[in-house]
Steps between C-alpha positions, in 0.01 A plus 500: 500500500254450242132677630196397341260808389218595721136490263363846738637674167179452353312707752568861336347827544399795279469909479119555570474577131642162385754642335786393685564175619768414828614176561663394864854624571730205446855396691848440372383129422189585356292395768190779551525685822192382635362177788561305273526085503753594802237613708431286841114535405553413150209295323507302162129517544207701708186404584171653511455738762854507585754757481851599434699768515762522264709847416684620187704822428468737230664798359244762429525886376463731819215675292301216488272461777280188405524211326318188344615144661474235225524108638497261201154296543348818693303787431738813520475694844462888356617821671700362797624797612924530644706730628 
């Protein structure tokens, strides 16, 4: 079964330093391991005021204990800290 590829890939994160960039784990079919366009509250668009929450997975160093969210069209979200 062909899948078609999930566009969350673009949301990334990076080392608090900006030195080292992670992007979201991805499947055996290359989807991204994330809500996704699978999602029962998926939205092709989202309106002023209103919000979504969507989820993504990443594979971070266990020595890292913050990192910078990057959205393409946003402002990067610094210093999220995870554990």
């Amino acid at each position: 079964m062909y899948s078609q590829p999930v566009y969350y890939s673009g949301v990334t994160t990076s080392s608090p330093d900006g030195n080292t960039r992670y992007h979201p784990i991805m499947d055996g079919v290359s989807d991204c391991v994330c809500s996704g366009q699978l999602s029962l509250d998926f939205k092709v668009l989202i309106k002023p005021d209103e919000q979504v929450a969507y989820w993504s997975m990443y594979s971070v160093p266990e020595d890292v204990d913050a990192i910078t969210l990057e959205i393409p069209g946003f402002e990067p979200i610094e210093n999220i800290p995870i554990s």
